[in-house]
PDB file of N, CA, C, O and CB in Angstrom:
ATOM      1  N   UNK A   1      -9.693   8.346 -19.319  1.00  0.00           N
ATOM      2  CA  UNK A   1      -8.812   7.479 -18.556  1.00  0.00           C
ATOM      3  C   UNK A   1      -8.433   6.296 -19.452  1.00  0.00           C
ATOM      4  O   UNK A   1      -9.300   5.601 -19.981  1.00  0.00           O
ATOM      5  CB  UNK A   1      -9.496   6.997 -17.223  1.00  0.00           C
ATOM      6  N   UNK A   2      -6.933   6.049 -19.634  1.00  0.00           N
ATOM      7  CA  UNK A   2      -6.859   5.335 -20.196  1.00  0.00           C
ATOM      8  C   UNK A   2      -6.788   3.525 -19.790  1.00  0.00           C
ATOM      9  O   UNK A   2      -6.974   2.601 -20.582  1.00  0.00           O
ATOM     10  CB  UNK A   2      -6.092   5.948 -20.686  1.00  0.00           C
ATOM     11  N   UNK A   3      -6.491   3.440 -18.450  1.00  0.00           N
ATOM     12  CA  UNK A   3      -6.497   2.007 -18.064  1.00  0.00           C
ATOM     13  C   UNK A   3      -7.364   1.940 -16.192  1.00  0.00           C
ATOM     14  O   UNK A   3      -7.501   3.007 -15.593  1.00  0.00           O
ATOM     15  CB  UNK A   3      -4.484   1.418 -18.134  1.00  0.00           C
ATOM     16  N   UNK A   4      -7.550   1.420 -15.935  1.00  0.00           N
ATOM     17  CA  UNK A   4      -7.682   1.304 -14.787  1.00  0.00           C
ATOM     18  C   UNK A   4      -6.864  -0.109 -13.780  1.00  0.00           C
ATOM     19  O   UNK A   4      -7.085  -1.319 -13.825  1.00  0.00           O
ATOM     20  CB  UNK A   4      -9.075   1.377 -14.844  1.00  0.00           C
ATOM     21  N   UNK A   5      -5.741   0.809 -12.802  1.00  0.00           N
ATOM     22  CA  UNK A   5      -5.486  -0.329 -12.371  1.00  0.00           C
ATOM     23  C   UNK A   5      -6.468  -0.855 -10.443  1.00  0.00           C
ATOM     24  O   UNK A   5      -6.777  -0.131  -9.496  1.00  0.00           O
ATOM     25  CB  UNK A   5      -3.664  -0.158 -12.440  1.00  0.00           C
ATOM     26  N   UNK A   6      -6.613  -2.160 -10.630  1.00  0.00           N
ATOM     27  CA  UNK A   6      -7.096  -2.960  -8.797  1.00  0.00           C
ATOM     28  C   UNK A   6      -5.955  -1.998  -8.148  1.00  0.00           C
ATOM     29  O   UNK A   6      -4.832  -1.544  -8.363  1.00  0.00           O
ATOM     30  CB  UNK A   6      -6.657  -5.336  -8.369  1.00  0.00           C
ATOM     31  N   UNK A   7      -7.093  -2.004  -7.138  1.00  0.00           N
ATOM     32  CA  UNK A   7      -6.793  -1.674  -5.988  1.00  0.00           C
ATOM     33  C   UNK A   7      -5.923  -2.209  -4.596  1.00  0.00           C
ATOM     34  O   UNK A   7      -5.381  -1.683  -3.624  1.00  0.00           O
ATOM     35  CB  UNK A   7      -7.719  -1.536  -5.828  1.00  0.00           C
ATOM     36  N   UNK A   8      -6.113  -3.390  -5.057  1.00  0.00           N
ATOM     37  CA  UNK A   8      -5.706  -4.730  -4.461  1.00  0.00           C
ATOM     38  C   UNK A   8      -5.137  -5.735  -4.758  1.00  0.00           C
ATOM     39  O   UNK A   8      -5.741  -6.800  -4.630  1.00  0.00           O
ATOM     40  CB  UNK A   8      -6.364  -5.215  -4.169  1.00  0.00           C
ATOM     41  N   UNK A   9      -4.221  -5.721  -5.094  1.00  0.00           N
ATOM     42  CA  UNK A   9      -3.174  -7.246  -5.479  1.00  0.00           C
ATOM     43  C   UNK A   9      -2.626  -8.058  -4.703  1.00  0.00           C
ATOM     44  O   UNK A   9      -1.858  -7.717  -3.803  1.00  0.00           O
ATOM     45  CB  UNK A   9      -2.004  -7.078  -6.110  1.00  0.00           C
ATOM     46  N   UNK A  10      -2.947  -9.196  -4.954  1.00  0.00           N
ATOM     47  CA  UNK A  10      -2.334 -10.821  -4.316  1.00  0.00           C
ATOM     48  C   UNK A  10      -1.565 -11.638  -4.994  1.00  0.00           C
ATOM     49  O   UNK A  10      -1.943 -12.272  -5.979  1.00  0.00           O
ATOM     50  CB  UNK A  10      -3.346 -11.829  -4.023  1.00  0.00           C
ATOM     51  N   UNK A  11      -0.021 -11.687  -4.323  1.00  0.00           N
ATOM     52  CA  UNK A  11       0.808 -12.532  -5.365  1.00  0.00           C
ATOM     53  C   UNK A  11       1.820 -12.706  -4.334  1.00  0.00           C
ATOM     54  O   UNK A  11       2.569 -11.939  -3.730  1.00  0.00           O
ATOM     55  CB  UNK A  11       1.345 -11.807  -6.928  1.00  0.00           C
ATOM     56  N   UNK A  12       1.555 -14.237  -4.325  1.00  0.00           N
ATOM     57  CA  UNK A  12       2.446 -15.230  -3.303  1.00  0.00           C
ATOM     58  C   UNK A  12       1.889 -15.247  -1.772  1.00  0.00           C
ATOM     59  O   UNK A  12       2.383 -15.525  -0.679  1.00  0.00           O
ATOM     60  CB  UNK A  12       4.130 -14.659  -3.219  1.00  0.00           C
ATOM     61  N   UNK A  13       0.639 -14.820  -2.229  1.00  0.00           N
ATOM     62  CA  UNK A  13       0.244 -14.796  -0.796  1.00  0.00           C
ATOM     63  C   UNK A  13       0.151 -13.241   0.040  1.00  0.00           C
ATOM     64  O   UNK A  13      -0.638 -12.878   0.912  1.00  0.00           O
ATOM     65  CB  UNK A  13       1.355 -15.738  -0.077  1.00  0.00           C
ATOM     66  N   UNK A  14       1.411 -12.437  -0.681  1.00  0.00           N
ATOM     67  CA  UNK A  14       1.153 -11.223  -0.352  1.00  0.00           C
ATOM     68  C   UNK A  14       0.236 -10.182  -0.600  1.00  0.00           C
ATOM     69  O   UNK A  14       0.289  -9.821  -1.775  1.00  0.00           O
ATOM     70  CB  UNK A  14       1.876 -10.882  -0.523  1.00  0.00           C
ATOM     71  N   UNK A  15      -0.586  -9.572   0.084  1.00  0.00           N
ATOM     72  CA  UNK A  15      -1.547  -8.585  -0.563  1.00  0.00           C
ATOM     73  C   UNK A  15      -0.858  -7.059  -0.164  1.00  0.00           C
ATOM     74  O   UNK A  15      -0.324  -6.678   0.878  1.00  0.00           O
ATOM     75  CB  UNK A  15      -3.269  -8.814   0.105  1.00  0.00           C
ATOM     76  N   UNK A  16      -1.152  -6.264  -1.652  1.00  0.00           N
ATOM     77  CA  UNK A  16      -0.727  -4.987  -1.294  1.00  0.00           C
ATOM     78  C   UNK A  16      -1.815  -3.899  -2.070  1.00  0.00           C
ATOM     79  O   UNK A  16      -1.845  -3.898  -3.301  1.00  0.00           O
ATOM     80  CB  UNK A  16       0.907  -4.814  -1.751  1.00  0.00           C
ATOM     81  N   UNK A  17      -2.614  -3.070  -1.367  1.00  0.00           N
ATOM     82  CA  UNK A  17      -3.444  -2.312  -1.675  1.00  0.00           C
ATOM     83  C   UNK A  17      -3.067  -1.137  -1.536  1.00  0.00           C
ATOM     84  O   UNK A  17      -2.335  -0.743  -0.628  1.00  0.00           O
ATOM     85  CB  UNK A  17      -4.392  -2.517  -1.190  1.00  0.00           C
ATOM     86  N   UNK A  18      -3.571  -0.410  -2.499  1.00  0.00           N
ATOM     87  CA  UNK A  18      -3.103   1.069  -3.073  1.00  0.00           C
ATOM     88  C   UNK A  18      -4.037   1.910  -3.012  1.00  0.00           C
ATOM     89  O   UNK A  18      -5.039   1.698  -3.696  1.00  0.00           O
ATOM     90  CB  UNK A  18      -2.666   1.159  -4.467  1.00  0.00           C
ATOM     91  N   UNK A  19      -3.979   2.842  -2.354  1.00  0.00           N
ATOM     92  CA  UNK A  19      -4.885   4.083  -2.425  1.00  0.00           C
ATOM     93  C   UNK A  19      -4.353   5.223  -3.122  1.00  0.00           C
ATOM     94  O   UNK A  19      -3.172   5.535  -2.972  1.00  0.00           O
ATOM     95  CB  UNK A  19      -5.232   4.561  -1.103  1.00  0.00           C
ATOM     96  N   UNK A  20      -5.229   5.958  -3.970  1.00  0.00           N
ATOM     97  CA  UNK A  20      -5.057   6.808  -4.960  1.00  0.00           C
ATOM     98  C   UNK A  20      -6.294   8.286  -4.780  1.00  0.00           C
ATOM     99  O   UNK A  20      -7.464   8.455  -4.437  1.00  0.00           O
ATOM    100  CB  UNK A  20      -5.231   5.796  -6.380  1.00  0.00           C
ATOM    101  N   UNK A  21      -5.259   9.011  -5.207  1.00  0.00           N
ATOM    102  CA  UNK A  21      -6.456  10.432  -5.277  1.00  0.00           C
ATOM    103  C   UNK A  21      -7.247  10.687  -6.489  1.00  0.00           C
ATOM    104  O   UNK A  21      -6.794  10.087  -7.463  1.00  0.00           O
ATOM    105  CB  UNK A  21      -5.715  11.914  -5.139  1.00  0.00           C
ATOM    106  N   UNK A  22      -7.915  11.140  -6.638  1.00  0.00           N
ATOM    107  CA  UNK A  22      -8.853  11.591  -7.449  1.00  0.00           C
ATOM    108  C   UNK A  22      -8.491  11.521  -9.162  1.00  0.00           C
ATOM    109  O   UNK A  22      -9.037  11.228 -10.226  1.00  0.00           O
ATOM    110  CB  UNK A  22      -9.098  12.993  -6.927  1.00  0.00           C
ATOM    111  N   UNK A  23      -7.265  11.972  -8.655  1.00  0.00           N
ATOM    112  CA  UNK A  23      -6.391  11.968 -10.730  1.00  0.00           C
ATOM    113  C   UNK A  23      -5.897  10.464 -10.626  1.00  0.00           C
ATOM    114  O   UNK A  23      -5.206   9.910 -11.481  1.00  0.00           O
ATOM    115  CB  UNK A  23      -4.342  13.431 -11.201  1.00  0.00           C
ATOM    116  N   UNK A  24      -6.197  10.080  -9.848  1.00  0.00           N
ATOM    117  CA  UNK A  24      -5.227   9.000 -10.104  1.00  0.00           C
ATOM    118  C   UNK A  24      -3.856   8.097 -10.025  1.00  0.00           C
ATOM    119  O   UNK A  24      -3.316   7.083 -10.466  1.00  0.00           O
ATOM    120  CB  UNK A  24      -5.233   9.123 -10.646  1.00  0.00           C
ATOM    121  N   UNK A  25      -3.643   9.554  -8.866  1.00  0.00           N
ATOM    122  CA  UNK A  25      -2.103   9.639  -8.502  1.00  0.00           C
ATOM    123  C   UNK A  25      -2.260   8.962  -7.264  1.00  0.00           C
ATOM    124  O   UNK A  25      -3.279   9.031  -6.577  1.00  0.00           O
ATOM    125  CB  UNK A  25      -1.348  11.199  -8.365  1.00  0.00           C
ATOM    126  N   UNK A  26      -0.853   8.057  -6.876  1.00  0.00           N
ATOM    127  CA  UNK A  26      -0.574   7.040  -5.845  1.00  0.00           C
ATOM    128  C   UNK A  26      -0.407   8.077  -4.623  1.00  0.00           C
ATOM    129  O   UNK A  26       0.246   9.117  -4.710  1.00  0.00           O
ATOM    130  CB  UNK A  26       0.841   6.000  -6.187  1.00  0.00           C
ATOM    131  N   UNK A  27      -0.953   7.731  -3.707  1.00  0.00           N
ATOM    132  CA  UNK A  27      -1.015   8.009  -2.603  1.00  0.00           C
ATOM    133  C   UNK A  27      -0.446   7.758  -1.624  1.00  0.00           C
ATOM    134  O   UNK A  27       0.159   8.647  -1.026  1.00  0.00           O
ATOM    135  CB  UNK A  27      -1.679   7.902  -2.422  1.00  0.00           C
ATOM    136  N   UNK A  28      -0.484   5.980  -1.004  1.00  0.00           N
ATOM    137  CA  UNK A  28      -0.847   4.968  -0.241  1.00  0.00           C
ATOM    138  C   UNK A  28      -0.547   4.399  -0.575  1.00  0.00           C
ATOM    139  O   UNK A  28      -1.033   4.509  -1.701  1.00  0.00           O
ATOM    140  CB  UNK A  28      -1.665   4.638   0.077  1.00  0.00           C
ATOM    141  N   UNK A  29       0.448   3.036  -0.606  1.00  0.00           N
ATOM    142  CA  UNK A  29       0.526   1.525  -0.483  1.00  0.00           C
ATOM    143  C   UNK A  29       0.402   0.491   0.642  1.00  0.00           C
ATOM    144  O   UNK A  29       1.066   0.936   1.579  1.00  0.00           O
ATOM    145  CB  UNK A  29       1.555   1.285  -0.866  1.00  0.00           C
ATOM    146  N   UNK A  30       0.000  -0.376   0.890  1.00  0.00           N
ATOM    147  CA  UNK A  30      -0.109  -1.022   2.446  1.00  0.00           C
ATOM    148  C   UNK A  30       0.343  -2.254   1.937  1.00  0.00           C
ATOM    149  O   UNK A  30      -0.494  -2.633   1.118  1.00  0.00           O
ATOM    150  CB  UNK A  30      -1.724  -1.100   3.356  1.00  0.00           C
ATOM    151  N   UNK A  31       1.519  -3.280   2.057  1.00  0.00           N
ATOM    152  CA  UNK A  31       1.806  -4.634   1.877  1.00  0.00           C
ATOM    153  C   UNK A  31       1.709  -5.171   3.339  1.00  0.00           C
ATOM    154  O   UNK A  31       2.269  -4.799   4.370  1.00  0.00           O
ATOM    155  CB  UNK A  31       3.233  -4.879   1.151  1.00  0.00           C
ATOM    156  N   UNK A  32       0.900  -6.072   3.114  1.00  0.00           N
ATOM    157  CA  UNK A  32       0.601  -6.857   4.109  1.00  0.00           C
ATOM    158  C   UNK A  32       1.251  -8.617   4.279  1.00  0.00           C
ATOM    159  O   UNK A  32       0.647  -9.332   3.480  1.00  0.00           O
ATOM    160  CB  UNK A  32      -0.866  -6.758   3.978  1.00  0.00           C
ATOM    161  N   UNK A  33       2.159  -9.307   4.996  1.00  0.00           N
ATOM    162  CA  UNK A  33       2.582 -10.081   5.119  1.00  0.00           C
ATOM    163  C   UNK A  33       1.471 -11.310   5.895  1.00  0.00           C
ATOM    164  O   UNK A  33       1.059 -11.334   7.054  1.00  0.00           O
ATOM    165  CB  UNK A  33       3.684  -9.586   5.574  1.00  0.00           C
ATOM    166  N   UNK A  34       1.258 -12.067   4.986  1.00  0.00           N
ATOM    167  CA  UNK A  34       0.371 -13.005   5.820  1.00  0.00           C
ATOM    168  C   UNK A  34       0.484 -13.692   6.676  1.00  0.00           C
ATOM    169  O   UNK A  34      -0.478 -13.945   7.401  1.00  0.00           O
ATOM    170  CB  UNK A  34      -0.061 -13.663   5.415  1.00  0.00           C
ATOM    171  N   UNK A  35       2.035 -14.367   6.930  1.00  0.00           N
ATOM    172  CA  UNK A  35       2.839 -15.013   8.137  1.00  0.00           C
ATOM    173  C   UNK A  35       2.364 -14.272   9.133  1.00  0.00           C
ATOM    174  O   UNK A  35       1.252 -14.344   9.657  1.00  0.00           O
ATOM    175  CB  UNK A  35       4.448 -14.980   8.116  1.00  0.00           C
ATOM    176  N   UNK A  36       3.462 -13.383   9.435  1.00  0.00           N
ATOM    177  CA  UNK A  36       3.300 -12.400  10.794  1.00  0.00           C
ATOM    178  C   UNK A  36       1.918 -11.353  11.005  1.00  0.00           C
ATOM    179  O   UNK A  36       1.387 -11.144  12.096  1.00  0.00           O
ATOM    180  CB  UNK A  36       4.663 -11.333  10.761  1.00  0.00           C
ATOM    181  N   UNK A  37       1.436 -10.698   9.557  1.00  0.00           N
ATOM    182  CA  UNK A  37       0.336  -9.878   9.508  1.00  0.00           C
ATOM    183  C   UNK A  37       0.546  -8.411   9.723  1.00  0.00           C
ATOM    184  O   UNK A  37      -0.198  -7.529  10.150  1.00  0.00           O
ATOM    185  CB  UNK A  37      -0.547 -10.338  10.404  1.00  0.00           C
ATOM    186  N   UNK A  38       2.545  -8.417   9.040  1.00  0.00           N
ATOM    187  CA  UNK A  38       3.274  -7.411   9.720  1.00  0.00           C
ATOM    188  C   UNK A  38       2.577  -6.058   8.685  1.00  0.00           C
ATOM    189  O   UNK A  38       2.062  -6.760   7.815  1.00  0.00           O
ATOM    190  CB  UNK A  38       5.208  -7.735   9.682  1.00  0.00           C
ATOM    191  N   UNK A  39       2.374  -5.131   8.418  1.00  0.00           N
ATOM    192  CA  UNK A  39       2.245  -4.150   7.189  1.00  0.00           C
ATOM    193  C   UNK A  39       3.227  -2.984   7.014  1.00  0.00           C
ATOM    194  O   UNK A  39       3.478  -1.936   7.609  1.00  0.00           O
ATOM    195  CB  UNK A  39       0.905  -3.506   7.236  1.00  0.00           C
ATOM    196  N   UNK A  40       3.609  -3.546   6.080  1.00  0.00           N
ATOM    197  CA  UNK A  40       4.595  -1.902   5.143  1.00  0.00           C
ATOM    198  C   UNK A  40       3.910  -0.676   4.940  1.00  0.00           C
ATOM    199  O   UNK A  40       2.918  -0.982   4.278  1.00  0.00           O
ATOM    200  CB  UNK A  40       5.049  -2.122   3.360  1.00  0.00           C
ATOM    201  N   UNK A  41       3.901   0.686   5.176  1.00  0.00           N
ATOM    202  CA  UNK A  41       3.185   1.649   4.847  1.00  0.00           C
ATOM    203  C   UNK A  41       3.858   2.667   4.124  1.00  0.00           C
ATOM    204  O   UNK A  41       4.463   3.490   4.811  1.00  0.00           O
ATOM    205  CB  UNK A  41       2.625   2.077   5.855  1.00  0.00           C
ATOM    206  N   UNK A  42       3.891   2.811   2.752  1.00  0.00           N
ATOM    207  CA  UNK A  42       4.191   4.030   2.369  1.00  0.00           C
ATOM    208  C   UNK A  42       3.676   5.026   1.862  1.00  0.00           C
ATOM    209  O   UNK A  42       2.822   4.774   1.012  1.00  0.00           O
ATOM    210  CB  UNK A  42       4.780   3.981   1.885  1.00  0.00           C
ATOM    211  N   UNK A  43       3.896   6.166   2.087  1.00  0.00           N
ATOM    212  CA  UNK A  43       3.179   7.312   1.946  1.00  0.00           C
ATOM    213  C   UNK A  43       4.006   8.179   0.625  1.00  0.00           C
ATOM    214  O   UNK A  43       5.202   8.459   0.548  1.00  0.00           O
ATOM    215  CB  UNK A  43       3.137   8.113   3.495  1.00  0.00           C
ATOM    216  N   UNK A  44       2.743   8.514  -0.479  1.00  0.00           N
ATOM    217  CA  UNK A  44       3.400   9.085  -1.349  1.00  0.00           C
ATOM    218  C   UNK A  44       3.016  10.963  -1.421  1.00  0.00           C
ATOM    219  O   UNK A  44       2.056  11.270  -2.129  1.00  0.00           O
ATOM    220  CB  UNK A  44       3.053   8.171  -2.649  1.00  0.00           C
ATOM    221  N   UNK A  45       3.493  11.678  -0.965  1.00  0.00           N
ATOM    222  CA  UNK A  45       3.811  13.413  -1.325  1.00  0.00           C
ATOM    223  C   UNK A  45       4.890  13.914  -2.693  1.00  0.00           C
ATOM    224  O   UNK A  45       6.096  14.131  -2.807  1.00  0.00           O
ATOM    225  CB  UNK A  45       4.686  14.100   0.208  1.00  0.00           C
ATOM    226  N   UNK A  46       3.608  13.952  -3.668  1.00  0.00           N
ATOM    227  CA  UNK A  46       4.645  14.875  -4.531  1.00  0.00           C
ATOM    228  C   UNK A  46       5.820  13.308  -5.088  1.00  0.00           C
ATOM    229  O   UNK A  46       5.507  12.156  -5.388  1.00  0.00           O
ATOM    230  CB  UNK A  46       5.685  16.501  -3.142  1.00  0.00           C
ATOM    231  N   UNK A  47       7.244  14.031  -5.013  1.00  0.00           N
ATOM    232  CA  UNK A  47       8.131  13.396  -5.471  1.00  0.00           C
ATOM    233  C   UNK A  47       8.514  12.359  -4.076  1.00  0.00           C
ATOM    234  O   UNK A  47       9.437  11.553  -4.200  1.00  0.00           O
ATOM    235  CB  UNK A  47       9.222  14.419  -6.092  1.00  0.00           C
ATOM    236  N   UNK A  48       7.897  12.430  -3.028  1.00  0.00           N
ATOM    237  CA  UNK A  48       8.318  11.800  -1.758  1.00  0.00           C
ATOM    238  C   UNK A  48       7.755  10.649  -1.292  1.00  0.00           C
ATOM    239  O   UNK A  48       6.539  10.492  -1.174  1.00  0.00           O
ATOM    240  CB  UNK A  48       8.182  12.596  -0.800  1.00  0.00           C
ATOM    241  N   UNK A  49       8.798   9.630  -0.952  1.00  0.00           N
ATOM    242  CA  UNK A  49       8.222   8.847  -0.334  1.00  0.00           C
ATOM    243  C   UNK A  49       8.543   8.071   0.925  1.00  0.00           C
ATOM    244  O   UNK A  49       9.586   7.488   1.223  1.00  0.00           O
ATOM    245  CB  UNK A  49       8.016   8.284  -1.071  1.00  0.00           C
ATOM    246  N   UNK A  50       7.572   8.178   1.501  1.00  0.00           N
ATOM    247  CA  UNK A  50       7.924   7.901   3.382  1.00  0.00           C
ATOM    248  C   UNK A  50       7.239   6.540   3.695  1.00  0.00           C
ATOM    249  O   UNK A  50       6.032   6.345   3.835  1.00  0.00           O
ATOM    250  CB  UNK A  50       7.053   9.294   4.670  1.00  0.00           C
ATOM    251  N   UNK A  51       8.524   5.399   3.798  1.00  0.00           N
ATOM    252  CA  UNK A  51       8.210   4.114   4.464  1.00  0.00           C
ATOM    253  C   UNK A  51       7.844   4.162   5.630  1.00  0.00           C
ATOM    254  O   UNK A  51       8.372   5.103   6.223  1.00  0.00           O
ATOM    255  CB  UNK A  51       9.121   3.287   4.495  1.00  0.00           C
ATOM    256  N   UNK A  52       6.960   3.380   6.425  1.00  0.00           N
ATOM    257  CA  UNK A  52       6.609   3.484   7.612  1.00  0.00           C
ATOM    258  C   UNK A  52       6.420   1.441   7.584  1.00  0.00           C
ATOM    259  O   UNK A  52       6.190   0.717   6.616  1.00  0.00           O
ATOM    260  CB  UNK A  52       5.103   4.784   7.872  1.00  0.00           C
ATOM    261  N   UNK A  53       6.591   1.146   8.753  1.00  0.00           N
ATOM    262  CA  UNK A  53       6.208  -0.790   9.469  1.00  0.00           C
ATOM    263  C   UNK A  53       5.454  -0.335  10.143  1.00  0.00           C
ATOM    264  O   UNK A  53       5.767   0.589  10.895  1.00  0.00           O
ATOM    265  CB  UNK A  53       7.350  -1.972  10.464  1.00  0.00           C
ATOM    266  N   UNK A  54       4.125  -0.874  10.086  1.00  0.00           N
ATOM    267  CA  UNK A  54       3.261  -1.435  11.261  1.00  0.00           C
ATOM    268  C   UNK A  54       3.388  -2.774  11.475  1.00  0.00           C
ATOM    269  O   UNK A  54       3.703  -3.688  10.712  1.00  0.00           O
ATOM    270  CB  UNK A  54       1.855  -1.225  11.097  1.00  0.00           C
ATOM    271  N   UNK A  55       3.047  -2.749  12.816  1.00  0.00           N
ATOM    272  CA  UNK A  55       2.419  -4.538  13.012  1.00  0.00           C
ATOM    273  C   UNK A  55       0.994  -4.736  12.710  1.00  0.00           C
ATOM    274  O   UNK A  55       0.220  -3.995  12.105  1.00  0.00           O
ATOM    275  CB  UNK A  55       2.496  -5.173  14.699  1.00  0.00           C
ATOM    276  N   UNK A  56       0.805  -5.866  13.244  1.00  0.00           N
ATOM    277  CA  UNK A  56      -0.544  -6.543  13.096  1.00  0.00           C
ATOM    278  C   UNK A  56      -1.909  -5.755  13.825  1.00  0.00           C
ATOM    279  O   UNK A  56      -3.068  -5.885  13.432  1.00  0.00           O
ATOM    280  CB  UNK A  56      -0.353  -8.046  13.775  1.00  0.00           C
ATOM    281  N   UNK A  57      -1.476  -4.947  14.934  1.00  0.00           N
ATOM    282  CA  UNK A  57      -2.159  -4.530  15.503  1.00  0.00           C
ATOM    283  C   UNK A  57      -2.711  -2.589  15.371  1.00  0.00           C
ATOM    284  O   UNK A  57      -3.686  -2.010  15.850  1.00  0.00           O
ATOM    285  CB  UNK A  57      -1.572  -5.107  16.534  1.00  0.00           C
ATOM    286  N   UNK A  58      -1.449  -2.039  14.427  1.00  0.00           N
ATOM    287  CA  UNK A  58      -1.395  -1.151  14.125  1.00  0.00           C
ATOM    288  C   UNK A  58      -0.116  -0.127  14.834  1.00  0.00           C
ATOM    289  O   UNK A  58       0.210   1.033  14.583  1.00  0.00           O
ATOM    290  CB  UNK A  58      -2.603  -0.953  14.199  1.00  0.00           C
ATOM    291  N   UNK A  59       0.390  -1.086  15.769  1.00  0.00           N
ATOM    292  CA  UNK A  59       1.267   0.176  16.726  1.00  0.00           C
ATOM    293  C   UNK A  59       2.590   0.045  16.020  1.00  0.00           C
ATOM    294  O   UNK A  59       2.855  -0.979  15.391  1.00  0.00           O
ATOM    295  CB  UNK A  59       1.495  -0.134  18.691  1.00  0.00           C
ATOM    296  N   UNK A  60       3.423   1.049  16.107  1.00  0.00           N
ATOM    297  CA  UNK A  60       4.770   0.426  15.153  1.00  0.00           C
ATOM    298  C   UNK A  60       5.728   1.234  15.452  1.00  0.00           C
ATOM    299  O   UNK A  60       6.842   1.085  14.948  1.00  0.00           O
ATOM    300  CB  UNK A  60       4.677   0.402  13.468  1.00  0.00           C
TER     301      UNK A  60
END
């Protein structure tokens, strides 16, 4: 392996955590807005990628 990137980044206040499979390949992103506590969800398949909004509470 040549680098390892966090899992978790904070910049401006925003945190966005990444989940990854086994090789290493992106999975998961979750940006989380600290104002509202709104979260971005995208889902990575292959060449695909599917935005999803949650709220704070999870329903969306």
């Amino acid at each position: 392996m040549i680098g390892v990137l966090p899992l978790t980044v904070t910049y401006a206040g925003k945190t966005t955590a990444y989940g990854c499979g086994a090789d290493g390949a992106r999975l998961k992103k979750i940006e989380t807005d600290p104002v509202t506590g709104t979260q971005d969800v995208t889902l990575y398949v292959g060449p695909l990628e599917t935005p999803k909004r949650r709220t704070k509470t999870g329903k969306g």
